[in-house]
mmCIF file as Biopython writes it, N, C-alpha, C and O atoms, coordinates in Angstrom:
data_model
#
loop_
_atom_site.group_PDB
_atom_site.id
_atom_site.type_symbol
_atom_site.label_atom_id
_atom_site.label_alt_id
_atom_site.label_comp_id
_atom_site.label_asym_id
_atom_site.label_entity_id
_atom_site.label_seq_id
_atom_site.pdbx_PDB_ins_code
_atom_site.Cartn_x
_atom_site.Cartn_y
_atom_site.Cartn_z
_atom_site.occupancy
_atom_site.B_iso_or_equiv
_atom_site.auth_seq_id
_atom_site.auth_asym_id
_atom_site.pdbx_PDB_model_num
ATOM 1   N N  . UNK A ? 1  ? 100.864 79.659 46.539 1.0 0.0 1  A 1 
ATOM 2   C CA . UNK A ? 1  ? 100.564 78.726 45.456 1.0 0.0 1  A 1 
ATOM 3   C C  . UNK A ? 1  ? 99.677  77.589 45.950 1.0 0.0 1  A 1 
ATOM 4   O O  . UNK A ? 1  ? 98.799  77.141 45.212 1.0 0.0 1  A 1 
ATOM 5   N N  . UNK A ? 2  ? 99.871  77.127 47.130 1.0 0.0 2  A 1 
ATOM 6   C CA . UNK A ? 2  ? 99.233  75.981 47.900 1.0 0.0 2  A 1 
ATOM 7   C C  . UNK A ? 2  ? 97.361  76.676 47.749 1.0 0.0 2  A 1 
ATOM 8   O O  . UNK A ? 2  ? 96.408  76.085 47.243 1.0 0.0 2  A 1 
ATOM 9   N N  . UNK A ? 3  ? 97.372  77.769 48.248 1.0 0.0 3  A 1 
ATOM 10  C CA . UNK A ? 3  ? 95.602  78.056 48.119 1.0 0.0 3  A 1 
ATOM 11  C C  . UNK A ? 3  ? 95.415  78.122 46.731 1.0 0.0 3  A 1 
ATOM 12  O O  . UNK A ? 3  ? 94.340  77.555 46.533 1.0 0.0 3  A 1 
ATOM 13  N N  . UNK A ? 4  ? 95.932  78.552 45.531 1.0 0.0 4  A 1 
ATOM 14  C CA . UNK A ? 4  ? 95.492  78.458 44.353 1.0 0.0 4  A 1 
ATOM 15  C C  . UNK A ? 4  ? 94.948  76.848 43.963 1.0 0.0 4  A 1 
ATOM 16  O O  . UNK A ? 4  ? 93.884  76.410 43.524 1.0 0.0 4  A 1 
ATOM 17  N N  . UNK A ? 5  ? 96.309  76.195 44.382 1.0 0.0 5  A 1 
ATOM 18  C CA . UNK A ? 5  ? 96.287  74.940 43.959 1.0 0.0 5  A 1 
ATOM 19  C C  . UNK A ? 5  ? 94.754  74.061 44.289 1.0 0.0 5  A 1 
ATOM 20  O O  . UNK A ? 5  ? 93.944  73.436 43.604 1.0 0.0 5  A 1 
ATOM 21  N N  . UNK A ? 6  ? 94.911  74.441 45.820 1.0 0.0 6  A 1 
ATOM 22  C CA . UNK A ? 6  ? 93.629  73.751 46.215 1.0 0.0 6  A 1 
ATOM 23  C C  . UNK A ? 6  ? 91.871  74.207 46.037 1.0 0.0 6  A 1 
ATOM 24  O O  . UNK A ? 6  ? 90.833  73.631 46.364 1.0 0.0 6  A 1 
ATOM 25  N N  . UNK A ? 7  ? 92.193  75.676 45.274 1.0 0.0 7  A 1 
ATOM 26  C CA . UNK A ? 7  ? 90.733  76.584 44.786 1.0 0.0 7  A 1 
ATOM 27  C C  . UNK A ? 7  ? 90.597  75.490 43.865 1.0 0.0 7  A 1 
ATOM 28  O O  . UNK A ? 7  ? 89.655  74.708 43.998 1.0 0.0 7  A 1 
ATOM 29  N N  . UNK A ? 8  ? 91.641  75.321 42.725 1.0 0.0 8  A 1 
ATOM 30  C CA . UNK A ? 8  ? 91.494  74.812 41.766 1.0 0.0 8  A 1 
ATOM 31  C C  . UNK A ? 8  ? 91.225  73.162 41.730 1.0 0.0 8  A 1 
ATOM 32  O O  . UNK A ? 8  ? 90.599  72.580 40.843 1.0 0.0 8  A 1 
ATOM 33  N N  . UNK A ? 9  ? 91.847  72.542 42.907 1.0 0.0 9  A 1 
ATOM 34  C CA . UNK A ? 9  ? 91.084  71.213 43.091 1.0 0.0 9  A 1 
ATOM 35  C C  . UNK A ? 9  ? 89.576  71.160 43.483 1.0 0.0 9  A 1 
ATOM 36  O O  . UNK A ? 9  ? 88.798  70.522 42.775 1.0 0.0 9  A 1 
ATOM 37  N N  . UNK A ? 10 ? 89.205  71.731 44.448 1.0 0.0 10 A 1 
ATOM 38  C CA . UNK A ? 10 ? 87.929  71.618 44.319 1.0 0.0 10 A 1 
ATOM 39  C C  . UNK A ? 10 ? 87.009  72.116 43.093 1.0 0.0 10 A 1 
ATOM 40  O O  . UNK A ? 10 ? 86.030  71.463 42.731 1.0 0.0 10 A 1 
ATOM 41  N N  . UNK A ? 11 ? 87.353  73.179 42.556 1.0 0.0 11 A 1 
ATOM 42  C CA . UNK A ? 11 ? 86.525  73.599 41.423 1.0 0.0 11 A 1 
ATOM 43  C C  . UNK A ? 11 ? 86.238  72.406 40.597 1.0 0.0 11 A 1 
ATOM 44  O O  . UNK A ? 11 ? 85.151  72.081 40.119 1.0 0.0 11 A 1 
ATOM 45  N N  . UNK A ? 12 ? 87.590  71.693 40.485 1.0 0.0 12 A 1 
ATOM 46  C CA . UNK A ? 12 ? 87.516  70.487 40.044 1.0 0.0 12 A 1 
ATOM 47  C C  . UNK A ? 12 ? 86.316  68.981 39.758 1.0 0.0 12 A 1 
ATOM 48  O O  . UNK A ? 12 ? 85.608  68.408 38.930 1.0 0.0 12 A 1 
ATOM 49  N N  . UNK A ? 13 ? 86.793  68.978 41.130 1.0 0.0 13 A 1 
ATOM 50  C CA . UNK A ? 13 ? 85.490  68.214 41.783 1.0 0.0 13 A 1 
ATOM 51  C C  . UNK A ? 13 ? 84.098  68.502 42.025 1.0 0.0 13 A 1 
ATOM 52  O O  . UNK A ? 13 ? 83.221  67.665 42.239 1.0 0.0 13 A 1 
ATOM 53  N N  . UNK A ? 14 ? 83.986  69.566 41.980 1.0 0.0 14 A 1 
ATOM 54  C CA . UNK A ? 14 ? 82.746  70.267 42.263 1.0 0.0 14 A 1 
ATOM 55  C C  . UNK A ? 14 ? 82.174  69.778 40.563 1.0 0.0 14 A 1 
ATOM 56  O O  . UNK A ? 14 ? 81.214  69.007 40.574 1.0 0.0 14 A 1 
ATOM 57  N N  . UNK A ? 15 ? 82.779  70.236 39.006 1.0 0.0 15 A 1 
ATOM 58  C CA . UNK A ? 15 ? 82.519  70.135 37.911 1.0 0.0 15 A 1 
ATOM 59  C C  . UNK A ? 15 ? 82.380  68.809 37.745 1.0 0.0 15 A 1 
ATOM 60  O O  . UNK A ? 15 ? 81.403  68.530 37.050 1.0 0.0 15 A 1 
ATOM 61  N N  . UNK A ? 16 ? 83.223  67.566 38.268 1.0 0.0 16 A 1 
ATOM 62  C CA . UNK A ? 16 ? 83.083  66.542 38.028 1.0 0.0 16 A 1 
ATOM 63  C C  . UNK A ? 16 ? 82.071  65.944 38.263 1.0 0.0 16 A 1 
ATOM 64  O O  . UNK A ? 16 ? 81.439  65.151 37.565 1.0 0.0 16 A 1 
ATOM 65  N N  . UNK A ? 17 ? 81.834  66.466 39.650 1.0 0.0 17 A 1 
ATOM 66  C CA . UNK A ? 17 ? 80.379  65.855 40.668 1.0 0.0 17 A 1 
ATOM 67  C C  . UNK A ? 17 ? 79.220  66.247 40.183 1.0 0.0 17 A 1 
ATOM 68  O O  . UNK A ? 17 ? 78.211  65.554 40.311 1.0 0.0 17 A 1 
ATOM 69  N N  . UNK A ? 18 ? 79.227  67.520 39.506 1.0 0.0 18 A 1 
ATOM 70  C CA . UNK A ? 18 ? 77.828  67.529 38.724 1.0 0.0 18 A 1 
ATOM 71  C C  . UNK A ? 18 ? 77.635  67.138 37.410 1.0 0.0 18 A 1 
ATOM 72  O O  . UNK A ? 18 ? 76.637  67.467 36.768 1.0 0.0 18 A 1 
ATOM 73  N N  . UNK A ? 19 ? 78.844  66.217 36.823 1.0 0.0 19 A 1 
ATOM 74  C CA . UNK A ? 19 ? 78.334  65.430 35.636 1.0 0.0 19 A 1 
ATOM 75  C C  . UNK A ? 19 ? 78.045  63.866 35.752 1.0 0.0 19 A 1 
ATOM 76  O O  . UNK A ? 19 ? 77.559  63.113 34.908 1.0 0.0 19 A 1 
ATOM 77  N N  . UNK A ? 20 ? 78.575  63.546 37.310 1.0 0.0 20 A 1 
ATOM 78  C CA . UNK A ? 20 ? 77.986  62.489 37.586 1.0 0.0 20 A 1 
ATOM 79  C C  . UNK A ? 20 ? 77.327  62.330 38.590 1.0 0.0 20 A 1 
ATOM 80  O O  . UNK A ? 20 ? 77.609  61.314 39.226 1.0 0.0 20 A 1 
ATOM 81  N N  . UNK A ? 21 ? 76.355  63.106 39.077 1.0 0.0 21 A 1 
ATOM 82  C CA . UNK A ? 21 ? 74.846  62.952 39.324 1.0 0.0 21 A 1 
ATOM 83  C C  . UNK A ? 21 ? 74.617  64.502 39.654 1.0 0.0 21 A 1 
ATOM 84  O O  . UNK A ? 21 ? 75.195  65.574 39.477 1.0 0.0 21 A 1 
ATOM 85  N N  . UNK A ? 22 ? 73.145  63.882 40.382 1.0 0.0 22 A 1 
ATOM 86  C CA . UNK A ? 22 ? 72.132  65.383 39.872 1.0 0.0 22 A 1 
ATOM 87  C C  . UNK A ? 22 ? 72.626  66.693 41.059 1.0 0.0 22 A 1 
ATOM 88  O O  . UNK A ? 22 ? 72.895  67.861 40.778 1.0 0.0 22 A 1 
ATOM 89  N N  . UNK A ? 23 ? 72.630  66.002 42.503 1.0 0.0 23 A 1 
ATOM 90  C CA . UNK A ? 23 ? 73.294  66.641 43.471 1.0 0.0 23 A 1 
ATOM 91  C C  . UNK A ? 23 ? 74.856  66.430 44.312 1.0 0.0 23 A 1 
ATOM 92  O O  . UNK A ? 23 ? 75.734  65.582 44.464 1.0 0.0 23 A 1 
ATOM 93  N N  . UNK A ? 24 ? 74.567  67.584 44.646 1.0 0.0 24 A 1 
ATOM 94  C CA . UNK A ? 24 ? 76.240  68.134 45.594 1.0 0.0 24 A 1 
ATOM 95  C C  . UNK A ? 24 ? 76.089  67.550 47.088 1.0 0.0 24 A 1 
ATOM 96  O O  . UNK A ? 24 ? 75.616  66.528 47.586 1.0 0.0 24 A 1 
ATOM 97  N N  . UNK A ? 25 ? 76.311  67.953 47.248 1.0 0.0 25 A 1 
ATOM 98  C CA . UNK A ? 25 ? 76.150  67.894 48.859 1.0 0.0 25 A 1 
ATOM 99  C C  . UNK A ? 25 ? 77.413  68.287 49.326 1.0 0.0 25 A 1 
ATOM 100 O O  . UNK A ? 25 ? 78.426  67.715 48.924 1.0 0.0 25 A 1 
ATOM 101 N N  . UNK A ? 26 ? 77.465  69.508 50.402 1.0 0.0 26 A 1 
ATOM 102 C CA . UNK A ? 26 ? 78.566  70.015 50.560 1.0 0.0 26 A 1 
ATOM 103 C C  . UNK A ? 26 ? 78.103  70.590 51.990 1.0 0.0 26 A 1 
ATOM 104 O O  . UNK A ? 26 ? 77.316  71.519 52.172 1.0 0.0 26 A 1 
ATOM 105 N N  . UNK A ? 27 ? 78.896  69.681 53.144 1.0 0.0 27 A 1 
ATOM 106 C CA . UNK A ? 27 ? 79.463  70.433 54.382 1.0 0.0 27 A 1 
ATOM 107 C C  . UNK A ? 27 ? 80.462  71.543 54.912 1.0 0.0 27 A 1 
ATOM 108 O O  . UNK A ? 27 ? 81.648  71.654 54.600 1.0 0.0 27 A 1 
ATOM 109 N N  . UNK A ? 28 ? 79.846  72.218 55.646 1.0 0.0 28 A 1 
ATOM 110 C CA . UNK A ? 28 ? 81.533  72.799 56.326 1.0 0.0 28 A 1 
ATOM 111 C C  . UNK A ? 28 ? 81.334  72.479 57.929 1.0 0.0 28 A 1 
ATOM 112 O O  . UNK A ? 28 ? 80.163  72.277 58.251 1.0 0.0 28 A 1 
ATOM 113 N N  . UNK A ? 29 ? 82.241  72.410 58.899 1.0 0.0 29 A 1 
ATOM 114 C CA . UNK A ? 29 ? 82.077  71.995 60.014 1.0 0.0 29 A 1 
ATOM 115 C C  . UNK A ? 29 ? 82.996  72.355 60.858 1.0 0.0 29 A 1 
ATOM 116 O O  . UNK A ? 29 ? 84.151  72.096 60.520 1.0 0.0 29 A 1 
ATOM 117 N N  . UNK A ? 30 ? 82.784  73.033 62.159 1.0 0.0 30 A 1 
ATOM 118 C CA . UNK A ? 30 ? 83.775  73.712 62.805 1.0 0.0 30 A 1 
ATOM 119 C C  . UNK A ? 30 ? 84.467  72.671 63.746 1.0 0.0 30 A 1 
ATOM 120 O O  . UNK A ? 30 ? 84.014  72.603 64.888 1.0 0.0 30 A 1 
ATOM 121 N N  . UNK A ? 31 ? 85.213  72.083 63.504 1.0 0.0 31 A 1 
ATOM 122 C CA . UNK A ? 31 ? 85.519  71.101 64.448 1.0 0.0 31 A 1 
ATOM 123 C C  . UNK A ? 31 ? 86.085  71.132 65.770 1.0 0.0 31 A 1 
ATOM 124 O O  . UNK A ? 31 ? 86.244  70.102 66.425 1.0 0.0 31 A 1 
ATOM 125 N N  . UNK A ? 32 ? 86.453  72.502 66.264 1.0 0.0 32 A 1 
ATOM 126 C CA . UNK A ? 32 ? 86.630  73.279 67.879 1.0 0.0 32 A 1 
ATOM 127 C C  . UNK A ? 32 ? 88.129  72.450 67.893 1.0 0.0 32 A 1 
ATOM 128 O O  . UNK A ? 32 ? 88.213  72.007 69.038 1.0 0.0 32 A 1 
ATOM 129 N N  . UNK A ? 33 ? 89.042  72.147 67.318 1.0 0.0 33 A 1 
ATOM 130 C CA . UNK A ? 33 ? 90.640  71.249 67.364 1.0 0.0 33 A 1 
ATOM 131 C C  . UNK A ? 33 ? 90.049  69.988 68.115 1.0 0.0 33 A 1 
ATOM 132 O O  . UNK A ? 33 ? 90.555  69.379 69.058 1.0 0.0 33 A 1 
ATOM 133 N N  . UNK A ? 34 ? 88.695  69.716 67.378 1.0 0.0 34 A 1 
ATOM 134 C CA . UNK A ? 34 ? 88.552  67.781 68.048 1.0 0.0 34 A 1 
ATOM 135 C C  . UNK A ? 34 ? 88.280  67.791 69.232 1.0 0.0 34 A 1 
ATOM 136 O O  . UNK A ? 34 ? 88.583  66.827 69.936 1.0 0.0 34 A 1 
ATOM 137 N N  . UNK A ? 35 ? 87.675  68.827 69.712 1.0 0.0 35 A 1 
ATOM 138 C CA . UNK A ? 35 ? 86.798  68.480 70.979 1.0 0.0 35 A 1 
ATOM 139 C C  . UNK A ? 35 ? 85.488  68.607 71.071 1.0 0.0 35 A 1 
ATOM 140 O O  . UNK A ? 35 ? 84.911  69.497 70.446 1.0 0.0 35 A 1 
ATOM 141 N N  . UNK A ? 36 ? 84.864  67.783 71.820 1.0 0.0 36 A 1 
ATOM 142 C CA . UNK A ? 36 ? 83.413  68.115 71.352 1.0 0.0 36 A 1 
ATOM 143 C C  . UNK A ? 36 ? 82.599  68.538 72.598 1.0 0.0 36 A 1 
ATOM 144 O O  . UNK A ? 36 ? 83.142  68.657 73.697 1.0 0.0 36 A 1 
ATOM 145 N N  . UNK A ? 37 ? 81.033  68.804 72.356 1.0 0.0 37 A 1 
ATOM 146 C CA . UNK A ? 37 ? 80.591  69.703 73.764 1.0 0.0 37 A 1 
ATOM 147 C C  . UNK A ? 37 ? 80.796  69.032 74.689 1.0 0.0 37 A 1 
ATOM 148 O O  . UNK A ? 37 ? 80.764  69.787 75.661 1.0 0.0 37 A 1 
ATOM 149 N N  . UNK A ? 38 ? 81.056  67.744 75.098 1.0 0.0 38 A 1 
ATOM 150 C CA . UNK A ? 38 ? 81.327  67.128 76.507 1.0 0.0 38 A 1 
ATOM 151 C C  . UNK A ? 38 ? 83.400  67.659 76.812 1.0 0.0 38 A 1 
ATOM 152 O O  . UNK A ? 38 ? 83.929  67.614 77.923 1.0 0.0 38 A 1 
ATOM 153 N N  . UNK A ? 39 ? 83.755  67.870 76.180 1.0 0.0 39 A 1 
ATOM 154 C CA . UNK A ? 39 ? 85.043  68.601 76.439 1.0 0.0 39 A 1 
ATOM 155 C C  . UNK A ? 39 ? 86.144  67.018 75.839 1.0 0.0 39 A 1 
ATOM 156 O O  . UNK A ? 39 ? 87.342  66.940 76.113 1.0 0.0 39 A 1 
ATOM 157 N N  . UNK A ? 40 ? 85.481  66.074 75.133 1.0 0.0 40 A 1 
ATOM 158 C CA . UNK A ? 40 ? 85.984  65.119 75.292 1.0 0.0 40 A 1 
ATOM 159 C C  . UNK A ? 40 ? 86.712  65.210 73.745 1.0 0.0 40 A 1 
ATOM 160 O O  . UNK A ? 40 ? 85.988  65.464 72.783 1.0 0.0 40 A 1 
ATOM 161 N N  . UNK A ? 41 ? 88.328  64.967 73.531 1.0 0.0 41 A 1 
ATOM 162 C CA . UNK A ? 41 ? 88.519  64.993 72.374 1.0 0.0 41 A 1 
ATOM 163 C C  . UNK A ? 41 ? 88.629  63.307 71.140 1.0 0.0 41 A 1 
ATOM 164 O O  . UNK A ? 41 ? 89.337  62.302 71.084 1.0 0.0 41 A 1 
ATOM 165 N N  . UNK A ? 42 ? 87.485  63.873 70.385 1.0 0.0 42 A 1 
ATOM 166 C CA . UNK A ? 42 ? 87.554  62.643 69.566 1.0 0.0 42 A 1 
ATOM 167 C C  . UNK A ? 42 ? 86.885  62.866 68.300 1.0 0.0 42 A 1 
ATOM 168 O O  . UNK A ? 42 ? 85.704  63.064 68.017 1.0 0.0 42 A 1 
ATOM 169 N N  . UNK A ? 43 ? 88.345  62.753 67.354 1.0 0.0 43 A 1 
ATOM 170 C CA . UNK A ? 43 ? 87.978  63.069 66.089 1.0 0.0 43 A 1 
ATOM 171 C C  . UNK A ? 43 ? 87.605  61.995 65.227 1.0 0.0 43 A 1 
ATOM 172 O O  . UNK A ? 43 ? 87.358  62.429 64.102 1.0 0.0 43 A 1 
ATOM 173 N N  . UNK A ? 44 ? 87.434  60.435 65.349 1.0 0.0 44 A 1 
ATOM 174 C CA . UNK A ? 44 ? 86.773  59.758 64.893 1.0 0.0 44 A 1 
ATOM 175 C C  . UNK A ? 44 ? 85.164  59.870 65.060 1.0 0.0 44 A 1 
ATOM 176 O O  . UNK A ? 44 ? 84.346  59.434 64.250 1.0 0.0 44 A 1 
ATOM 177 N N  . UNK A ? 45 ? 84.886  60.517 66.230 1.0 0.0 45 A 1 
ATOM 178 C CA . UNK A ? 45 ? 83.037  61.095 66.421 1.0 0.0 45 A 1 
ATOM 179 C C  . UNK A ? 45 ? 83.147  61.766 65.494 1.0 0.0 45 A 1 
ATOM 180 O O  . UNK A ? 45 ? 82.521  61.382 64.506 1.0 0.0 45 A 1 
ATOM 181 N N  . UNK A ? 46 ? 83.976  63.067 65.358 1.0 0.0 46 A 1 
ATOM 182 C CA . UNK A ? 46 ? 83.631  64.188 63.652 1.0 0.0 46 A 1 
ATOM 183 C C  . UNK A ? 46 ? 83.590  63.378 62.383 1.0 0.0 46 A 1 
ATOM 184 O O  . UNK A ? 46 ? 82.780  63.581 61.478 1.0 0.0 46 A 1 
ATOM 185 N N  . UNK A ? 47 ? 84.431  62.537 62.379 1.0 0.0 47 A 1 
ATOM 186 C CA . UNK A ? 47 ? 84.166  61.311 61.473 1.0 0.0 47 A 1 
ATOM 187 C C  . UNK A ? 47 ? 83.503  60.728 61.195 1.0 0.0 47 A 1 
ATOM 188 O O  . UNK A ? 47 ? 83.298  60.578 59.990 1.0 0.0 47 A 1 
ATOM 189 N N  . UNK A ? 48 ? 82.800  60.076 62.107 1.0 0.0 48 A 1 
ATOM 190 C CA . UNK A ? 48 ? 81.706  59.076 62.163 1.0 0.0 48 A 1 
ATOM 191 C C  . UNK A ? 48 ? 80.252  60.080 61.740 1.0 0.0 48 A 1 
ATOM 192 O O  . UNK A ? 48 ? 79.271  59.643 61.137 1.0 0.0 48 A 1 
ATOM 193 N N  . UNK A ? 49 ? 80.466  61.790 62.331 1.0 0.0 49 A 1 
ATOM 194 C CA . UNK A ? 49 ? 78.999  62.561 61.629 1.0 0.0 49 A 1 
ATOM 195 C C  . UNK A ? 49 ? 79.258  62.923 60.357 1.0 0.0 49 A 1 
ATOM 196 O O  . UNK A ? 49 ? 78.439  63.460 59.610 1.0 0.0 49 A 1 
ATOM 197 N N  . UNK A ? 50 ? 80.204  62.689 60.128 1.0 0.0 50 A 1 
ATOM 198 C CA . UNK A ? 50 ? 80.700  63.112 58.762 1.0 0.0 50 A 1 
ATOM 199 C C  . UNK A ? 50 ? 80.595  62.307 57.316 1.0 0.0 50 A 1 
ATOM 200 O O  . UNK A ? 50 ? 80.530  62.540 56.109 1.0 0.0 50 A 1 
ATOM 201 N N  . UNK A ? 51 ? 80.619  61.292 58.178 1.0 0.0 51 A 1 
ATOM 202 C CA . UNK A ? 51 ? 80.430  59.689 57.088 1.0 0.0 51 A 1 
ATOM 203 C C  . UNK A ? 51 ? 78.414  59.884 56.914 1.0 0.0 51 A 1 
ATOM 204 O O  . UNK A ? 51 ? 77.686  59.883 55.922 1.0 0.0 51 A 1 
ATOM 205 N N  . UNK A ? 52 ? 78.163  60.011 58.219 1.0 0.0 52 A 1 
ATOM 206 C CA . UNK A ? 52 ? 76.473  59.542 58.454 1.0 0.0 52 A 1 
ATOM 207 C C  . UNK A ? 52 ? 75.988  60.628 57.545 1.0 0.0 52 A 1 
ATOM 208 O O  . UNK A ? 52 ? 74.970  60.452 56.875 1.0 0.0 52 A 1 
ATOM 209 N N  . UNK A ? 53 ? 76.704  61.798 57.488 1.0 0.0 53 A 1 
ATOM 210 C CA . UNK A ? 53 ? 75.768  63.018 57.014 1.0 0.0 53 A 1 
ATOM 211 C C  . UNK A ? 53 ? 75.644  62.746 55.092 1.0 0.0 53 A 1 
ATOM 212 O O  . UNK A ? 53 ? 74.992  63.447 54.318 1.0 0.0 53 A 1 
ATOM 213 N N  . UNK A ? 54 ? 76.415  61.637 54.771 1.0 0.0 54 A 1 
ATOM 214 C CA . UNK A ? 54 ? 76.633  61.321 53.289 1.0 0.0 54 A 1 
ATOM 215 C C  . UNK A ? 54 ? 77.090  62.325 52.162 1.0 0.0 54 A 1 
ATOM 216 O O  . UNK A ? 54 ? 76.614  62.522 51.043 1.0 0.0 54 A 1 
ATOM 217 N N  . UNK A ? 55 ? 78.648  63.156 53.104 1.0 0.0 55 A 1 
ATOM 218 C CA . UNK A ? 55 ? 78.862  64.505 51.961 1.0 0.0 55 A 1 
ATOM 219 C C  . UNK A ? 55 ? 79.614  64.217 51.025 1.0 0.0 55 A 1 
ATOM 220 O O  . UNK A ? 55 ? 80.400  63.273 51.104 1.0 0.0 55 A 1 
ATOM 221 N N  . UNK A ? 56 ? 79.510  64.967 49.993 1.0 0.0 56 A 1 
ATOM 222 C CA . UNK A ? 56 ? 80.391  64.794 48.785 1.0 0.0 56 A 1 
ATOM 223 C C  . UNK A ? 56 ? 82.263  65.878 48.926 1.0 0.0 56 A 1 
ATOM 224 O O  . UNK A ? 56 ? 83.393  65.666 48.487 1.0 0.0 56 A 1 
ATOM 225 N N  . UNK A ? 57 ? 81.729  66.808 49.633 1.0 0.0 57 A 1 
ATOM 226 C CA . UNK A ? 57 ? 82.594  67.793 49.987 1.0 0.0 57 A 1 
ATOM 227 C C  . UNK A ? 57 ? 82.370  68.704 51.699 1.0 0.0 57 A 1 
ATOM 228 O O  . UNK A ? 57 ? 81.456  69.413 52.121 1.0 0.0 57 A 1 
ATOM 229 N N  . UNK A ? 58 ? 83.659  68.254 52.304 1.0 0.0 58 A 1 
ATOM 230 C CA . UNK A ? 58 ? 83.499  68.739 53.594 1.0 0.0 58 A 1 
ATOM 231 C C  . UNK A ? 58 ? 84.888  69.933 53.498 1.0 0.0 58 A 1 
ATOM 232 O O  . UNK A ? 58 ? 85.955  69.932 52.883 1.0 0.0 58 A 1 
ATOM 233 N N  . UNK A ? 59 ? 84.262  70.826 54.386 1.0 0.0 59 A 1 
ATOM 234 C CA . UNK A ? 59 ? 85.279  72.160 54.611 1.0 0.0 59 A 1 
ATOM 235 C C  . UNK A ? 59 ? 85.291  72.217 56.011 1.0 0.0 59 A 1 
ATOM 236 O O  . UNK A ? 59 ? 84.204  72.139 56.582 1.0 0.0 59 A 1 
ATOM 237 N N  . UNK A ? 60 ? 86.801  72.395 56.983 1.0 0.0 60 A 1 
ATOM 238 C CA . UNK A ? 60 ? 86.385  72.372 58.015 1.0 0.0 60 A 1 
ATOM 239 C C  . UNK A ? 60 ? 87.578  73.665 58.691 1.0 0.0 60 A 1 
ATOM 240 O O  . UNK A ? 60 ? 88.748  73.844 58.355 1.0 0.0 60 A 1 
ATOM 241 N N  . UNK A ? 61 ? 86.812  74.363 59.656 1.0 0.0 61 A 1 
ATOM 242 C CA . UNK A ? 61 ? 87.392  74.960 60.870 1.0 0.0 61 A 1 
ATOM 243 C C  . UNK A ? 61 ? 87.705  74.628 62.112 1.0 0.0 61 A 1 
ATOM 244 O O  . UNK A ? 61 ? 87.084  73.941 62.923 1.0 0.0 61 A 1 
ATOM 245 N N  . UNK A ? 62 ? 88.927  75.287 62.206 1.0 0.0 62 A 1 
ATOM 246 C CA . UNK A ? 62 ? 89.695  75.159 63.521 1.0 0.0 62 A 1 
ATOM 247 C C  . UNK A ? 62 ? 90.484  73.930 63.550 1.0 0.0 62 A 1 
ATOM 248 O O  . UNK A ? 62 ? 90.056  73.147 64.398 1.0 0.0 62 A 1 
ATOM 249 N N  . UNK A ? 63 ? 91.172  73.642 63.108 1.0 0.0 63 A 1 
ATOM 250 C CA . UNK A ? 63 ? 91.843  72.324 62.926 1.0 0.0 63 A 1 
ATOM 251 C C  . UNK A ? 63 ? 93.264  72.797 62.982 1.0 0.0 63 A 1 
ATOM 252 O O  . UNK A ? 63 ? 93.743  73.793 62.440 1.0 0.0 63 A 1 
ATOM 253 N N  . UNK A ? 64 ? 93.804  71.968 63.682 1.0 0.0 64 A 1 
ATOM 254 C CA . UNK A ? 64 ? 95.437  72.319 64.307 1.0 0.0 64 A 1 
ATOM 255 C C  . UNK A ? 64 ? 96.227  71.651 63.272 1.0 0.0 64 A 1 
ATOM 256 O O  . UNK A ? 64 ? 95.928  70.923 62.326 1.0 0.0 64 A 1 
ATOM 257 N N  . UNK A ? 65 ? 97.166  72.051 63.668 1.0 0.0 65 A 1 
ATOM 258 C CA . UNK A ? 65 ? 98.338  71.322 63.015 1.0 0.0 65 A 1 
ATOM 259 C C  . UNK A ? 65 ? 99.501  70.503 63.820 1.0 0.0 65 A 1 
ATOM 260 O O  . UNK A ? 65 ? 100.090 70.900 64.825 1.0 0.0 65 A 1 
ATOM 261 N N  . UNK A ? 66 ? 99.708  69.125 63.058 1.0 0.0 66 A 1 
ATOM 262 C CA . UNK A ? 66 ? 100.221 68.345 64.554 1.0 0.0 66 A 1 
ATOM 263 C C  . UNK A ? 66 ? 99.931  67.716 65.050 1.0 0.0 66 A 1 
ATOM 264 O O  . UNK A ? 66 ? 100.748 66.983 65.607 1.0 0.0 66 A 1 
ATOM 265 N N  . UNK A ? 67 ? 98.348  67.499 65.250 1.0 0.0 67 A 1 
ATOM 266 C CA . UNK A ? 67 ? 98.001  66.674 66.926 1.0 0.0 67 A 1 
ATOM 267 C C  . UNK A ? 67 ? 98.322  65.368 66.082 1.0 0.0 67 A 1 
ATOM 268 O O  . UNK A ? 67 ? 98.283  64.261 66.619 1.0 0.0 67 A 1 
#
Protein backbone atom coordinates (compact mmCIF):
# COMPACT_ATOMS: atom_id res chain seq x y z
CA UNK A 1 0.00 0.00 0.00
CA UNK A 2 3.00 2.33 0.95
CA UNK A 3 4.21 2.26 -3.06
CA UNK A 4 0.67 2.93 -4.24
CA UNK A 5 0.37 5.61 -1.81
CA UNK A 6 3.48 7.31 -2.81
CA UNK A 7 2.83 6.67 -7.01
CA UNK A 8 -0.09 8.56 -6.15
CA UNK A 9 1.63 11.45 -4.26
CA UNK A 10 3.79 12.31 -6.76
CA UNK A 11 1.35 12.05 -9.63
CA UNK A 12 0.02 14.54 -7.49
CA UNK A 13 2.54 16.98 -7.52
CA UNK A 14 3.70 16.44 -10.73
CA UNK A 15 -0.29 17.76 -11.86
CA UNK A 16 -0.03 20.49 -9.46
CA UNK A 17 3.41 21.69 -10.68
CA UNK A 18 2.27 21.99 -14.10
CA UNK A 19 -0.60 24.30 -13.29
CA UNK A 20 1.62 26.44 -11.55
CA UNK A 21 4.25 27.12 -13.95
CA UNK A 22 5.44 26.23 -17.32
CA UNK A 23 8.31 23.71 -16.20
CA UNK A 24 9.19 20.50 -14.11
CA UNK A 25 12.31 19.92 -13.29
CA UNK A 26 12.90 16.55 -12.06
CA UNK A 27 16.15 14.80 -10.66
CA UNK A 28 17.07 11.33 -9.78
CA UNK A 29 20.43 10.81 -8.05
CA UNK A 30 22.32 7.85 -6.93
CA UNK A 31 23.53 8.79 -3.74
CA UNK A 32 26.18 5.56 -3.20
CA UNK A 33 24.56 5.48 1.03
CA UNK A 34 26.22 9.23 1.33
CA UNK A 35 29.49 8.73 0.22
CA UNK A 36 30.99 10.56 -2.25
CA UNK A 37 34.04 9.97 -4.83
CA UNK A 38 36.62 11.09 -2.22
CA UNK A 39 35.18 8.09 0.00
CA UNK A 40 34.13 10.86 2.36
CA UNK A 41 30.56 10.49 3.80
CA UNK A 42 28.46 13.64 3.62
CA UNK A 43 25.02 13.96 2.92
CA UNK A 44 24.61 17.62 3.43
CA UNK A 45 27.15 17.90 0.03
CA UNK A 46 24.06 15.71 -1.78
CA UNK A 47 22.11 18.43 -0.32
CA UNK A 48 23.79 21.31 -0.97
CA UNK A 49 23.85 19.81 -5.15
CA UNK A 50 20.55 19.26 -4.73
CA UNK A 51 19.39 22.69 -3.52
CA UNK A 52 22.00 24.36 -6.34
CA UNK A 53 20.55 22.14 -9.10
CA UNK A 54 16.93 24.10 -8.36
CA UNK A 55 14.64 20.69 -8.56
CA UNK A 56 11.12 20.52 -8.21
CA UNK A 57 11.24 16.64 -7.73
CA UNK A 58 14.24 14.50 -6.66
CA UNK A 59 14.28 10.51 -6.80
CA UNK A 60 17.09 8.94 -5.22
CA UNK A 61 19.19 5.56 -5.11
CA UNK A 62 20.90 3.62 -2.72
CA UNK A 63 19.89 5.13 0.40
CA UNK A 64 20.00 3.06 3.64
CA UNK A 65 17.92 2.84 6.23
CA UNK A 66 19.02 4.06 9.71
CA UNK A 67 22.14 5.92 9.35
Amino acid sequence: MNKIFSIIIICFLILFNSFAQEKLTVMTYNIHHGEGIDTVFDLDRIGDLIKDNDVDLAGFQEVDKGI
